[in-house]
Predicted model as a PDB file, atoms N, CA, C, CB and O in Angstrom, pLDDT in the B-factor column:
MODEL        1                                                                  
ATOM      1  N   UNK A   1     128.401 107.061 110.674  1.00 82.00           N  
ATOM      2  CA  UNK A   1     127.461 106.927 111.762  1.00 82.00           C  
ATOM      3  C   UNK A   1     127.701 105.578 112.433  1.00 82.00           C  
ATOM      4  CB  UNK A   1     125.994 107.059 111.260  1.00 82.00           C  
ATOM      5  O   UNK A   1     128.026 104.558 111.825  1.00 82.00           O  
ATOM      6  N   UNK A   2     127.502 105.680 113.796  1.00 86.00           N  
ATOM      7  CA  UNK A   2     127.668 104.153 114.719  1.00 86.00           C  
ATOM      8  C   UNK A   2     126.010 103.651 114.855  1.00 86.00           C  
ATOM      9  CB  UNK A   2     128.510 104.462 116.694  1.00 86.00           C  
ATOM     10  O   UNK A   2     124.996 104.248 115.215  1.00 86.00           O  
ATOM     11  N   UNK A   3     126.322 101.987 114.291  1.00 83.00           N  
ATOM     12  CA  UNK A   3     124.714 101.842 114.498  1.00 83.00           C  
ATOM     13  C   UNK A   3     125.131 100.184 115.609  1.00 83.00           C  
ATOM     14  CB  UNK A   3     123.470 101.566 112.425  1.00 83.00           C  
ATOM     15  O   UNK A   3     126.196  99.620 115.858  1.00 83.00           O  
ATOM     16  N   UNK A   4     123.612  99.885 116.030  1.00 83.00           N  
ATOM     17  CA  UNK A   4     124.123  99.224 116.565  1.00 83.00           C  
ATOM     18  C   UNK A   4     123.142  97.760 116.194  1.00 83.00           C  
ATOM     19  CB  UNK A   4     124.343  99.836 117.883  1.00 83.00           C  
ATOM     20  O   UNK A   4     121.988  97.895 116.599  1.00 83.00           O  
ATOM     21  N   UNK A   5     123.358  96.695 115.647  1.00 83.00           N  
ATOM     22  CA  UNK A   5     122.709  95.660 115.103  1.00 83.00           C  
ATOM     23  C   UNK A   5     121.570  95.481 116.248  1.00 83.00           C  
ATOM     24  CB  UNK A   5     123.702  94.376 114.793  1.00 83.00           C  
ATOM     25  O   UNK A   5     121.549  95.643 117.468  1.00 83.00           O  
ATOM     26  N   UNK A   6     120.808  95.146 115.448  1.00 81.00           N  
ATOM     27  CA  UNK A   6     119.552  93.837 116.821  1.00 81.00           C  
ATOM     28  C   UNK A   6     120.323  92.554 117.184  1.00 81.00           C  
ATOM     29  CB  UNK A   6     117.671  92.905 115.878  1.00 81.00           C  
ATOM     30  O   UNK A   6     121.451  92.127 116.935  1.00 81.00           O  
ATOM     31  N   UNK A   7     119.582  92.250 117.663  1.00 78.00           N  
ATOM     32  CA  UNK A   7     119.754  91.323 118.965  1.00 78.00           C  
ATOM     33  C   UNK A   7     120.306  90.338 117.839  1.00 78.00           C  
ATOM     34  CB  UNK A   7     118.199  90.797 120.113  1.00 78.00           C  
ATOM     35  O   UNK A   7     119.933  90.515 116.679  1.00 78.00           O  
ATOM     36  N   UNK A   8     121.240  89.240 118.172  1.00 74.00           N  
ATOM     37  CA  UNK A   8     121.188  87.891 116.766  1.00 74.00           C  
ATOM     38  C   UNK A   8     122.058  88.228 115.688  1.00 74.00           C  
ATOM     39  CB  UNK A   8     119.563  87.686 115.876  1.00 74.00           C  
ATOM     40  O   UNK A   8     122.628  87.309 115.100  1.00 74.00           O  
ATOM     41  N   UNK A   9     122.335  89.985 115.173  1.00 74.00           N  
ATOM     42  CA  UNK A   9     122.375  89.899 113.681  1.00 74.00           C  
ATOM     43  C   UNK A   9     124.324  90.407 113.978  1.00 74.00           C  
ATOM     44  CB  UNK A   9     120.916  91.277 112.563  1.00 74.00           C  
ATOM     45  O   UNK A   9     124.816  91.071 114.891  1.00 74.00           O  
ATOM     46  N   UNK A  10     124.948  89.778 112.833  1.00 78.00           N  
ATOM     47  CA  UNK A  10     126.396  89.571 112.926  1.00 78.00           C  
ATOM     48  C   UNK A  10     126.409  90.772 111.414  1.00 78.00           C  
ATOM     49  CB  UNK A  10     127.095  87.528 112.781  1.00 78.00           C  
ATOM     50  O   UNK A  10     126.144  90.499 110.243  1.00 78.00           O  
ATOM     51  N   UNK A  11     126.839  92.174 112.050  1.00 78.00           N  
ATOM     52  CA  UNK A  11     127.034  92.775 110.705  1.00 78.00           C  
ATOM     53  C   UNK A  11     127.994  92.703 109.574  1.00 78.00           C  
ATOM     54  CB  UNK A  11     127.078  93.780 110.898  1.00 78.00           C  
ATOM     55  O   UNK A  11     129.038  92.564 110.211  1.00 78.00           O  
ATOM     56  N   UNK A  12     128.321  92.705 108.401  1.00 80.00           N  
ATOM     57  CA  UNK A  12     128.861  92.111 107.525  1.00 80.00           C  
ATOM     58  C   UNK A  12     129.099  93.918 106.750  1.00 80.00           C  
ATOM     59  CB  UNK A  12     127.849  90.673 106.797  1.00 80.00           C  
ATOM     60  O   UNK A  12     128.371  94.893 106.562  1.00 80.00           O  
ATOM     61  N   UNK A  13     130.129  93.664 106.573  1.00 80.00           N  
ATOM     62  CA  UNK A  13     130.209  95.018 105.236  1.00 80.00           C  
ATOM     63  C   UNK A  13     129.772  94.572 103.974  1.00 80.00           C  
ATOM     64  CB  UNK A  13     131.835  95.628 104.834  1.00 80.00           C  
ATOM     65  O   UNK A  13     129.802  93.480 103.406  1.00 80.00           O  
ATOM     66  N   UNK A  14     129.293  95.872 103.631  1.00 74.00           N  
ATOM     67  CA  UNK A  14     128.411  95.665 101.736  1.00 74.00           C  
ATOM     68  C   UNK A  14     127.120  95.258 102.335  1.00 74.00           C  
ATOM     69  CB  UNK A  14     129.131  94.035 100.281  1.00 74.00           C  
ATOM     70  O   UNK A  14     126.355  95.068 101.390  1.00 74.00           O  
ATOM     71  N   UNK A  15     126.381  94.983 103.701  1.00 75.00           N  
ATOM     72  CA  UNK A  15     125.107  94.685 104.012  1.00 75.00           C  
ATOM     73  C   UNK A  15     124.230  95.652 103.582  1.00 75.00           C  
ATOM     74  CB  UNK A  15     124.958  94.470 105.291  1.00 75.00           C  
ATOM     75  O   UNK A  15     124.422  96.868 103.564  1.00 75.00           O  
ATOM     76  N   UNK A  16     122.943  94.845 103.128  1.00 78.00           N  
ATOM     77  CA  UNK A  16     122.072  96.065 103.531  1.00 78.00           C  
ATOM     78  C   UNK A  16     121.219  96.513 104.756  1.00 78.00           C  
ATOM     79  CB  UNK A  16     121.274  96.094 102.720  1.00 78.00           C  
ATOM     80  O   UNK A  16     120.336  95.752 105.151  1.00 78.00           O  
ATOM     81  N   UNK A  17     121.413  97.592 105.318  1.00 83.00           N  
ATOM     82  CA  UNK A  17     121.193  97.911 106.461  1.00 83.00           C  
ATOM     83  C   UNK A  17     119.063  98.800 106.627  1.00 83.00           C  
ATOM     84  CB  UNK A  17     122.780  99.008 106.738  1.00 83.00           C  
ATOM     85  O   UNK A  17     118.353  99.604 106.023  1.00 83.00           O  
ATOM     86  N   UNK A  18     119.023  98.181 107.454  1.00 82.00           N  
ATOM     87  CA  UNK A  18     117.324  98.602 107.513  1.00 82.00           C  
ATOM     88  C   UNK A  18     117.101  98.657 108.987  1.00 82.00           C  
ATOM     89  CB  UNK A  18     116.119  97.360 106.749  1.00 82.00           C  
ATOM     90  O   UNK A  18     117.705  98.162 109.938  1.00 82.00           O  
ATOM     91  N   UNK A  19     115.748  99.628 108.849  1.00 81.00           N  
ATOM     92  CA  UNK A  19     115.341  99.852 110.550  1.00 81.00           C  
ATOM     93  C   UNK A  19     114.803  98.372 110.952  1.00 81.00           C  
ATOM     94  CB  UNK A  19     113.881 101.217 110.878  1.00 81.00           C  
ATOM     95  O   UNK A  19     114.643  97.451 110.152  1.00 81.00           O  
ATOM     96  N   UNK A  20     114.574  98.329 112.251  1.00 81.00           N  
ATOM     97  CA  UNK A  20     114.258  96.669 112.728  1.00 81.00           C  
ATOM     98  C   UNK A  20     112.632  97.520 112.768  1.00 81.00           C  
ATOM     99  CB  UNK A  20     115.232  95.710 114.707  1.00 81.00           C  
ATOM    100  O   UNK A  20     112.496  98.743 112.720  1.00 81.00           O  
ATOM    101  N   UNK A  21     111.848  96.809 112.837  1.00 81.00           N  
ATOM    102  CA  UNK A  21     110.579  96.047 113.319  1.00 81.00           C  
ATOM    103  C   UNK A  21     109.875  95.803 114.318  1.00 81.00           C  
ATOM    104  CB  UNK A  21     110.614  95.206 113.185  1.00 81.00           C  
ATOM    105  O   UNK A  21     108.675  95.944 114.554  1.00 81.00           O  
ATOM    106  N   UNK A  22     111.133  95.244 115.157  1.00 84.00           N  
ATOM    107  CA  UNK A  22     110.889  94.895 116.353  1.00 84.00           C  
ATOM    108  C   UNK A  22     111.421  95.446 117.719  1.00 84.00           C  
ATOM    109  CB  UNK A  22     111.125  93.834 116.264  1.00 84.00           C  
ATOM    110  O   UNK A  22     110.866  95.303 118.808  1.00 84.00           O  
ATOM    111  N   UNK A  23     112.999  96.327 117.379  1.00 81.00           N  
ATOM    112  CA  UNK A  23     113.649  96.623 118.387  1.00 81.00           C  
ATOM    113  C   UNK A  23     113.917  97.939 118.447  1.00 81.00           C  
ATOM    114  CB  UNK A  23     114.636  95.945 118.474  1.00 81.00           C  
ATOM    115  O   UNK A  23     115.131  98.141 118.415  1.00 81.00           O  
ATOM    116  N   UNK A  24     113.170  99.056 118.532  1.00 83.00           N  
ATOM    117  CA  UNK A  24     113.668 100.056 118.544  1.00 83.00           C  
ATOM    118  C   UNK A  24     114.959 100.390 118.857  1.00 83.00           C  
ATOM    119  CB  UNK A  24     113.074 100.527 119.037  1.00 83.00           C  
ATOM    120  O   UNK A  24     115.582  99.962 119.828  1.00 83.00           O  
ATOM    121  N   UNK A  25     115.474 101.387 117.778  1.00 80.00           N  
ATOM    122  CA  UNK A  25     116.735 101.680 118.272  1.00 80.00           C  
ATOM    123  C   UNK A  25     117.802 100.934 117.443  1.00 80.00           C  
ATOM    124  CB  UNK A  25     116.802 101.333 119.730  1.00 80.00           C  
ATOM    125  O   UNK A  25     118.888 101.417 117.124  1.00 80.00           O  
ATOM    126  N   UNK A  26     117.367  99.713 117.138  1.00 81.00           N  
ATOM    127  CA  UNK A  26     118.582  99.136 116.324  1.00 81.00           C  
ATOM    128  C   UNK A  26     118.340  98.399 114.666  1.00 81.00           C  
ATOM    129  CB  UNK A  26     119.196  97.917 117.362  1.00 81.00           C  
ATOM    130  O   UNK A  26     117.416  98.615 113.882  1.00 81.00           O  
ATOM    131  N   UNK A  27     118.984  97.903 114.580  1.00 81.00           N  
ATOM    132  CA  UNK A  27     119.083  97.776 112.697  1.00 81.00           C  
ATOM    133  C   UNK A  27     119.380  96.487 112.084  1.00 81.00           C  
ATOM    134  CB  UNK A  27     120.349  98.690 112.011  1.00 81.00           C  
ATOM    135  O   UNK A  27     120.466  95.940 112.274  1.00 81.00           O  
ATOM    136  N   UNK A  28     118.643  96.074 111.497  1.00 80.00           N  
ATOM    137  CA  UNK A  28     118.754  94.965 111.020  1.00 80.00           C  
ATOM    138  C   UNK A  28     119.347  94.846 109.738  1.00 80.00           C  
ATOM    139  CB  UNK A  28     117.702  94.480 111.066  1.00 80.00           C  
ATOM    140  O   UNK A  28     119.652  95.949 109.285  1.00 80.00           O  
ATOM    141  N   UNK A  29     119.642  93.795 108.923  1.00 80.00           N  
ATOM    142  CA  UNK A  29     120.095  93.296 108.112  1.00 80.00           C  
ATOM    143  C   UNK A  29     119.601  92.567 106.747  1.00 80.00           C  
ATOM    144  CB  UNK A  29     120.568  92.812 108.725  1.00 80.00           C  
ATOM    145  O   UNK A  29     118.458  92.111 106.789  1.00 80.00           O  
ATOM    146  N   UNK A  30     120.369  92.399 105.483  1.00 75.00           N  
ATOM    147  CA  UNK A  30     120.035  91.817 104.944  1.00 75.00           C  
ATOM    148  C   UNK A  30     121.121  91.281 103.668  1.00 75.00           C  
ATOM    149  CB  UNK A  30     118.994  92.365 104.855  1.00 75.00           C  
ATOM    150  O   UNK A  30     121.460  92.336 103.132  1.00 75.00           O  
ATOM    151  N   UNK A  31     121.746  90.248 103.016  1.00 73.00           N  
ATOM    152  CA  UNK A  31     122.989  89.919 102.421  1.00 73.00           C  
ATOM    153  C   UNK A  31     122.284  89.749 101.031  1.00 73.00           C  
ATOM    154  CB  UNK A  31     123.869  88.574 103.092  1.00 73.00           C  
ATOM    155  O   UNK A  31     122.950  89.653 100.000  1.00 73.00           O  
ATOM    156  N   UNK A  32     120.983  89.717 101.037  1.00 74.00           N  
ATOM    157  CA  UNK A  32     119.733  89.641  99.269  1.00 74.00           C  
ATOM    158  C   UNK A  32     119.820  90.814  99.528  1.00 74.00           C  
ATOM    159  CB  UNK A  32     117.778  88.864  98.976  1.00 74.00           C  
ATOM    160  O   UNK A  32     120.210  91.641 100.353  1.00 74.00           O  
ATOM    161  N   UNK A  33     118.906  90.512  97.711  1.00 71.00           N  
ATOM    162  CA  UNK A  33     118.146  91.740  97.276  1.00 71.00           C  
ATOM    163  C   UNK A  33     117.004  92.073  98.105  1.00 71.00           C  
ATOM    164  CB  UNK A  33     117.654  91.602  95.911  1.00 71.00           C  
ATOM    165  O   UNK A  33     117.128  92.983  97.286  1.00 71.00           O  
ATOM    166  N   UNK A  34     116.052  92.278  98.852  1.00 71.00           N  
ATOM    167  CA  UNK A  34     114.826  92.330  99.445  1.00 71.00           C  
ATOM    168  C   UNK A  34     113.880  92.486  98.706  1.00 71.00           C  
ATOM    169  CB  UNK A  34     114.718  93.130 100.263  1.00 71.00           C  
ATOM    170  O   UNK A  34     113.925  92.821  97.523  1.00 71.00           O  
ATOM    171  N   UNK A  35     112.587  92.164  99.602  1.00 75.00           N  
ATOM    172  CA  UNK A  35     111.584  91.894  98.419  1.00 75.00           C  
ATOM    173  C   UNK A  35     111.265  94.010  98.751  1.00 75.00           C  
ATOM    174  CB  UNK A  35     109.780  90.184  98.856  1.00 75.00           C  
ATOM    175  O   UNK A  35     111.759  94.795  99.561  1.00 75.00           O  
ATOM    176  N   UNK A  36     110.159  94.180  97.564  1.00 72.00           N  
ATOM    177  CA  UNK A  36     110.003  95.691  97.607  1.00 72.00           C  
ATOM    178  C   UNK A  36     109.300  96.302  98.920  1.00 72.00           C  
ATOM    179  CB  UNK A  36     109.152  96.117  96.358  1.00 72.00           C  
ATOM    180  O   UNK A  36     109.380  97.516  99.110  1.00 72.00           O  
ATOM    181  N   UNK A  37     108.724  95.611  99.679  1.00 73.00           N  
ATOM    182  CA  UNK A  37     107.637  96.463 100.830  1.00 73.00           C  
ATOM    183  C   UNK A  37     109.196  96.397 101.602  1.00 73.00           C  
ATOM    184  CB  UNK A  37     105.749  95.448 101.799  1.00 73.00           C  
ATOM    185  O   UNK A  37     109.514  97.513 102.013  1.00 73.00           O  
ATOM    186  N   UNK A  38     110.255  95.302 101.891  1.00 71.00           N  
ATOM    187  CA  UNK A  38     111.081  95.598 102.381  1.00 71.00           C  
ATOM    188  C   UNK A  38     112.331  96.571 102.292  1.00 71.00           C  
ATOM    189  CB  UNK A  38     111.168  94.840 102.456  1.00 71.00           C  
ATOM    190  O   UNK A  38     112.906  97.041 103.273  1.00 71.00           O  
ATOM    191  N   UNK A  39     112.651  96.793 101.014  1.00 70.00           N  
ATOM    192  CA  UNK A  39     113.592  97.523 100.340  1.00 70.00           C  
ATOM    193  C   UNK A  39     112.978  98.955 100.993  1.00 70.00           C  
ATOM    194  CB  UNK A  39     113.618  97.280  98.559  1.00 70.00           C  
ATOM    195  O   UNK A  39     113.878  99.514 101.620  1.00 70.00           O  
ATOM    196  N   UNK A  40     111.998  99.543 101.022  1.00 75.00           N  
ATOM    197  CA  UNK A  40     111.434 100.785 101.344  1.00 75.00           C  
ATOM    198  C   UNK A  40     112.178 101.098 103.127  1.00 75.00           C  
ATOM    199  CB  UNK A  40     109.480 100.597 101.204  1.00 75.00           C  
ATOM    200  O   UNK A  40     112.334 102.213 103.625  1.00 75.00           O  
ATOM    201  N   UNK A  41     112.499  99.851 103.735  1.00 76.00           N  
ATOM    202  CA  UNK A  41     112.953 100.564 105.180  1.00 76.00           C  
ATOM    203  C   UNK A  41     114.570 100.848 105.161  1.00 76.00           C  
ATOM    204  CB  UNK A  41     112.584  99.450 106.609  1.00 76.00           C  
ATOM    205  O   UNK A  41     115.269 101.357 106.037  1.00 76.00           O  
ATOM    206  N   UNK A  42     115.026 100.205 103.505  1.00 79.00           N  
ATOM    207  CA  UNK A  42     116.707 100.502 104.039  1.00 79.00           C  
ATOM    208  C   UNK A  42     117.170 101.590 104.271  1.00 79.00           C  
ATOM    209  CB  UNK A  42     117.711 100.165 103.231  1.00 79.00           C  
ATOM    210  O   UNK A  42     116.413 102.480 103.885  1.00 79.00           O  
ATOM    211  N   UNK A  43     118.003 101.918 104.693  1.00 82.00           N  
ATOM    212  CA  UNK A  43     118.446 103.188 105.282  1.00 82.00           C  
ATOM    213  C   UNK A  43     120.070 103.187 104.839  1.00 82.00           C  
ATOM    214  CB  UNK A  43     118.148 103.238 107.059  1.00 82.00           C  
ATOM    215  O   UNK A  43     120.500 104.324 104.647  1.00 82.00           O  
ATOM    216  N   UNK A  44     121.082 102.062 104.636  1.00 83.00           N  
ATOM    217  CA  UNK A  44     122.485 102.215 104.397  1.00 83.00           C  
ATOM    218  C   UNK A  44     122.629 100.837 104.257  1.00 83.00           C  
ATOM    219  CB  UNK A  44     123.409 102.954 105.477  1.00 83.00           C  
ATOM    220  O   UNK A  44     121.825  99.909 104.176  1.00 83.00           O  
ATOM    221  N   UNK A  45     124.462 100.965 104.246  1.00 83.00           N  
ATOM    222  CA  UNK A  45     125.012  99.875 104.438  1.00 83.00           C  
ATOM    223  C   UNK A  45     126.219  99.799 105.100  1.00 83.00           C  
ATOM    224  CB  UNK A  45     125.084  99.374 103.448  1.00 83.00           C  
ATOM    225  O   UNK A  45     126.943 100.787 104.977  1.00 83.00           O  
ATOM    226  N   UNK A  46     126.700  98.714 105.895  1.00 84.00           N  
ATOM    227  CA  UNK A  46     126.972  98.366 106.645  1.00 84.00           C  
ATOM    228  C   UNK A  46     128.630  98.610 106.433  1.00 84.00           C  
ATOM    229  CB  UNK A  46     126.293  97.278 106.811  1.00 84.00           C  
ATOM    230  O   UNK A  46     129.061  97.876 105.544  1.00 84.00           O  
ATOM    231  N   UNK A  47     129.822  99.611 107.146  1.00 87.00           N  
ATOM    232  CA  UNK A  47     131.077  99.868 106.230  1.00 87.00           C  
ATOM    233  C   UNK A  47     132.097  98.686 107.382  1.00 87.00           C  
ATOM    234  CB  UNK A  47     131.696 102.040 106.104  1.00 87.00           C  
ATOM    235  O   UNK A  47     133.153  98.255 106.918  1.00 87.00           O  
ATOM    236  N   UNK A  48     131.773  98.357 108.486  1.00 85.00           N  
ATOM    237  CA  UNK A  48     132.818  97.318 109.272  1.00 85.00           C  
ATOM    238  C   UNK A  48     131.886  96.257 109.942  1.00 85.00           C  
ATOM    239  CB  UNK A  48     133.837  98.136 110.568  1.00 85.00           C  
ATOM    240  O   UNK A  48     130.656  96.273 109.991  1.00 85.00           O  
ATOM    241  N   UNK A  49     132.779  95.303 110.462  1.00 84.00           N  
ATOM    242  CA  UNK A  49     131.636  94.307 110.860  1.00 84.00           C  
ATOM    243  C   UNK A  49     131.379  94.439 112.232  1.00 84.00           C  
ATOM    244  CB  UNK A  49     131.953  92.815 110.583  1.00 84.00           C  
ATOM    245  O   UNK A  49     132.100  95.105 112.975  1.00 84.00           O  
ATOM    246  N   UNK A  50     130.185  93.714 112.669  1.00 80.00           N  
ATOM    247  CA  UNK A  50     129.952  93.624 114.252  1.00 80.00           C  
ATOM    248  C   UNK A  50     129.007  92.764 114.788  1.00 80.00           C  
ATOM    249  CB  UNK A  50     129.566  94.836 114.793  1.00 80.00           C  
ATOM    250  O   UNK A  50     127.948  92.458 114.240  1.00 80.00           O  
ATOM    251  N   UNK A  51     129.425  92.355 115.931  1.00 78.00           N  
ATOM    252  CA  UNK A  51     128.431  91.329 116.552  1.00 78.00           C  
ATOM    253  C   UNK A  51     127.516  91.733 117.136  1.00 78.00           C  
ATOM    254  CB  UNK A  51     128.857  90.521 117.370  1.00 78.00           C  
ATOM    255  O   UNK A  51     127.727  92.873 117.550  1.00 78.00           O  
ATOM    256  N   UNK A  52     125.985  91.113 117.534  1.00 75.00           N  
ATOM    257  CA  UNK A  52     124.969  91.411 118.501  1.00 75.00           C  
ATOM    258  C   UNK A  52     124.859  92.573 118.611  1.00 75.00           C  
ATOM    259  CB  UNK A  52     125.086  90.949 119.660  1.00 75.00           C  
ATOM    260  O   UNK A  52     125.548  93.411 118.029  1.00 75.00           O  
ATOM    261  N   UNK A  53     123.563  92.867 119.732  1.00 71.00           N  
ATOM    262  CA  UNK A  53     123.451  94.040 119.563  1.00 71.00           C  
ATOM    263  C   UNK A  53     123.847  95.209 120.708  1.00 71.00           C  
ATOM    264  CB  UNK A  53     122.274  94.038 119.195  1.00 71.00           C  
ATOM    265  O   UNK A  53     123.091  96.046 121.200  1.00 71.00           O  
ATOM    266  N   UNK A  54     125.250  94.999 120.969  1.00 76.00           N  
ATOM    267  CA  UNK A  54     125.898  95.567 121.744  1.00 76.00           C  
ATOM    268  C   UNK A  54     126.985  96.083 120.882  1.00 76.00           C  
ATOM    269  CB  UNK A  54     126.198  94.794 122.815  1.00 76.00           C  
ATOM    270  O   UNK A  54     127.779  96.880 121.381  1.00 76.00           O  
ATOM    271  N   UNK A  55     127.080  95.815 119.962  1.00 82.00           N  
ATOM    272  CA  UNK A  55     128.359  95.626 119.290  1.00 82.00           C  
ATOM    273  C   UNK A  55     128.472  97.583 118.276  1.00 82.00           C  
ATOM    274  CB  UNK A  55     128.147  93.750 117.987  1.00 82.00           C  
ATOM    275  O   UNK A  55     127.724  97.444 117.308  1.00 82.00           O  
ATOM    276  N   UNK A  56     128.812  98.417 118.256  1.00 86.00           N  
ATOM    277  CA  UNK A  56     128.523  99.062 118.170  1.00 86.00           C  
ATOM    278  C   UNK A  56     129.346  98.928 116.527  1.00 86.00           C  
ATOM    279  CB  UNK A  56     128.538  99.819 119.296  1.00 86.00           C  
ATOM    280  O   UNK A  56     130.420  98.327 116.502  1.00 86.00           O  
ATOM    281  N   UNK A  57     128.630  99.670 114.860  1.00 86.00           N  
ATOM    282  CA  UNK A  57     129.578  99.391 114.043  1.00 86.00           C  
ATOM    283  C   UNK A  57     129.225 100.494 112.916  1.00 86.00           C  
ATOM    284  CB  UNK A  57     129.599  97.847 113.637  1.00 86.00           C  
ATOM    285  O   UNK A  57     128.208 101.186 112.972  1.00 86.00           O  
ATOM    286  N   UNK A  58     130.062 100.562 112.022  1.00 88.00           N  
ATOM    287  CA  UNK A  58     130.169 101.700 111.108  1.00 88.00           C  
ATOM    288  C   UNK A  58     128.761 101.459 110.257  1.00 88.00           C  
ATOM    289  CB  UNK A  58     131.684 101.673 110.131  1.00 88.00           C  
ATOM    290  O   UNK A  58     128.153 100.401 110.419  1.00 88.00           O  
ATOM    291  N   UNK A  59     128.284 102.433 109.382  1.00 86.00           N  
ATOM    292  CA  UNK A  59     127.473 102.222 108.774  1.00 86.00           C  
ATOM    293  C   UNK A  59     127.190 104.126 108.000  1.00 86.00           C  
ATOM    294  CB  UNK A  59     126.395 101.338 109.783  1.00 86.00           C  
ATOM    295  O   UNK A  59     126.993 105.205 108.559  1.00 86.00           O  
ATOM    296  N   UNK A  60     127.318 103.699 106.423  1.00 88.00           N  
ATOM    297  CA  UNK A  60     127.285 104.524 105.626  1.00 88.00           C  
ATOM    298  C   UNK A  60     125.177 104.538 105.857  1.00 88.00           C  
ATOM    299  CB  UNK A  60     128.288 104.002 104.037  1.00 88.00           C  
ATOM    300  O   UNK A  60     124.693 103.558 106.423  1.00 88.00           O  
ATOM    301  N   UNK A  61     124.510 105.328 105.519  1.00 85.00           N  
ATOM    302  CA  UNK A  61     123.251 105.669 106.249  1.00 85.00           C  
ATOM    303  C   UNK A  61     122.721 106.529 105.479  1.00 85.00           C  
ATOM    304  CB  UNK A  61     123.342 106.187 107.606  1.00 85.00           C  
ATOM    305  O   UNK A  61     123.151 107.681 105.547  1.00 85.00           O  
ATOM    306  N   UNK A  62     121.500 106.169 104.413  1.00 81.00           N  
ATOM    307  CA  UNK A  62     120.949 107.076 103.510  1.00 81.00           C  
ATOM    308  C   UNK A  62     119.359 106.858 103.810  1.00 81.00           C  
ATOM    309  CB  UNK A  62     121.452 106.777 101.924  1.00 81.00           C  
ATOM    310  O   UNK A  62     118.842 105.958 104.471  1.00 81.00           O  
ATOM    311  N   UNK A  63     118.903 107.656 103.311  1.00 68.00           N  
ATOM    312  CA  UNK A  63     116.824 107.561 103.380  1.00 68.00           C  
ATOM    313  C   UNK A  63     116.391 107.478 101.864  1.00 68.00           C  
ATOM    314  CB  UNK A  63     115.790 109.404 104.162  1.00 68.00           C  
ATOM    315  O   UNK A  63     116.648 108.386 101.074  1.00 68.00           O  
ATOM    316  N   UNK A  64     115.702 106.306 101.508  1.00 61.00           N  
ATOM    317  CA  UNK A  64     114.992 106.727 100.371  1.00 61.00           C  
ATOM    318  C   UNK A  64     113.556 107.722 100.291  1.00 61.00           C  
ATOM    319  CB  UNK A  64     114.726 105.509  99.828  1.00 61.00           C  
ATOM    320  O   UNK A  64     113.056 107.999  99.200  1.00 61.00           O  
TER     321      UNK A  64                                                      
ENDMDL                                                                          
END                                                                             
């Protein structure tokens, strides 16, 4: 799946990937463990890297 980072976030492979909060539509990040209310929005992780949120980038994509 092509996702496309929020605004700011530089995607990294092995990330963990979560819905944003703030920006519909795009996906935020995280290189920790997250705390648990956060862990509940991940959705995947991140398989190539990418900049901003134009940057369009791979992402393996699961639902807990």
């Amino acid at each position: 799946v092509l996702v496309k980072p929020e605004s700011g976030v530089t995607a990294a492979k092995g990330y963990v990937l979560y819905t944003s909060t703030t920006t519909a539509g795009l996906a935020a990040q995280s290189a920790t463990v997250p705390a648990a209310a956060t862990h509940f929005r991940e959705i995947g992780h991140f398989l190539a890297n990418g900049t901003g949120a134009n940057a369009l980038t791979y992402a393996l994509v699961h639902f807990n």
